[in-house]
C-alpha positions in Angstrom: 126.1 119.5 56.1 124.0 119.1 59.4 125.6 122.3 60.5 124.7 124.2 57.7 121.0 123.2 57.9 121.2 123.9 61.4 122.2 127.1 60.7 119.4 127.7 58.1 116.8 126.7 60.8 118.2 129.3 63.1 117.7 131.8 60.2 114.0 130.8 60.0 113.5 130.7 63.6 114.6 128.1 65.3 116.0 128.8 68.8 118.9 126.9 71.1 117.1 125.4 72.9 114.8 123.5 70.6 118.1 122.3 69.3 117.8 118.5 71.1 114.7 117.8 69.0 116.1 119.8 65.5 119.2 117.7 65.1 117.3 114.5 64.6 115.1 115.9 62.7 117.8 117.4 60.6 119.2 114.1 60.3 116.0 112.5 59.1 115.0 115.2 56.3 118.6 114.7 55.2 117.8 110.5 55.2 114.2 111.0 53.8 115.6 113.3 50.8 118.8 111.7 50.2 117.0 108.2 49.6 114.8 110.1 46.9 117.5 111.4 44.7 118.4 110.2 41.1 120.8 107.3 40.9 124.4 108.8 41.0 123.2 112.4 42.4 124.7 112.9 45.6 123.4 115.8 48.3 126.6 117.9 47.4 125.2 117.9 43.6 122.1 119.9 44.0 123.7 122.9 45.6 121.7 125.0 48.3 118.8 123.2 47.2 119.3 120.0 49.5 120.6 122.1 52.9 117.2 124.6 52.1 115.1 121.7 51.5 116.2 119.6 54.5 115.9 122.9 56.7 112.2 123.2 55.5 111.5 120.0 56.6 113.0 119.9 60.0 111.0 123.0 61.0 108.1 121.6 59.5 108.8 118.8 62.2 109.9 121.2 64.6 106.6 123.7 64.4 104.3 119.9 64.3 105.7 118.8 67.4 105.1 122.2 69.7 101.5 123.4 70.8 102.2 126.6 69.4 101.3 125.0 66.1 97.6 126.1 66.6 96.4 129.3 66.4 92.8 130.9 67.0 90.7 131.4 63.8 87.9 132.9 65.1 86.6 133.8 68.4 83.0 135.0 69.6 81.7 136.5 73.1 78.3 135.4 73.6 78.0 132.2 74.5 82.2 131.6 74.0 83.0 130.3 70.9 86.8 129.8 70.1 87.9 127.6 67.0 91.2 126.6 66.5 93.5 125.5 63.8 96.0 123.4 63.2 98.9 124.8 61.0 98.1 122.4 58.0 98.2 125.3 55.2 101.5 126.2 56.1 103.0 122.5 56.4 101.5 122.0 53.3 103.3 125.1 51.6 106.8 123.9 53.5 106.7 120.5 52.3 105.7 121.3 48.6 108.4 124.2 49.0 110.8 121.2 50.1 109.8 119.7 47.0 110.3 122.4 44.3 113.9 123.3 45.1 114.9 119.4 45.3 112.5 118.4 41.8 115.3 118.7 39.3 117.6 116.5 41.2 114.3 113.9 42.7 114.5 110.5 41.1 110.8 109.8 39.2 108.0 108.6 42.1 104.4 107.7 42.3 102.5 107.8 38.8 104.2 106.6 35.2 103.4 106.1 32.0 104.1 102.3 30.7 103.8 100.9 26.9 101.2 98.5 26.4 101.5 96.4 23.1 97.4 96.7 21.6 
C-alpha cells in the first residue's frame, strides 16, 4: 500500500528526490490512521479512502518540514515591511480533508455522551 500512497504524493506534487523524507512519513500516516480505525476494520476495508488520506497526511508533513512552507502576505516599500505566513490554513484543510474520507471507517474519539442514573 506504501507504494500506492507514494504514488498519490507524486500526483500532488511530490518530487524524487523528497522521496527519503516521504517514505517515513508515509509509513507513519499509515500507523497514525490505522491505530484509529474501528475494531475489526482493516486499511484494505475503507477503499481509496485510507491510501488518499495517508497521502494527505504525508505531504502535509512533507510541505511542514521545507521552508517553502511560508509565503509573503503582504509586502510594503517605505520603510520595508514584509510579513510572512506560515501555511496553517492549508494544513488545516489537509488534515480535516484526511479526516472526512477516513470518518465512516474512524473508531469514536474525543467527546461522548454517558448515562447518568438521576
Amino acid at each position: 500500500m506504501a507504494e500506492r500512497i507514494l504514488a498519490l504524493c507524486r500526483a500532488m506534487g511530490a518530487s524524487e528526490d523528497q522521496e527519503e523524507l516521504l517514505l517515513p512519513l508515509i509509513q507513519a500516516a499509515q500507523e497514525r490512521f490505522a491505530a484509529r480505525l474501528r475494531l475489526g476494520v482493516a486499511p484494505e476495508d475503507c477503499g481509496p479512502a485510507f491510501p488518499l488520506a495517508c497521502a494527505l497526511a504525508a505531504m502535509e508533513g512533507l510541505e511542514a518540514s521545507t521552508s517553502s512552507s511560508q509565503e509573503v502576505s503582504s509586502f510594503t516599500a517605505g520603510d520595508l515591511t514584509i510579513h510572512r505566513e506560515t501555511g496553517g490554513k492549508s494544513k488545516a484543510v489537509l488534515s480535516g480533508q484526511a479526516e472526512k474520507w477516513l470518518a465512516p471507517w474512524l473508531a469514536d474519539a474525543g467527546f461522548h455522551f454517558q448515562g447518568v442514573r438521576g
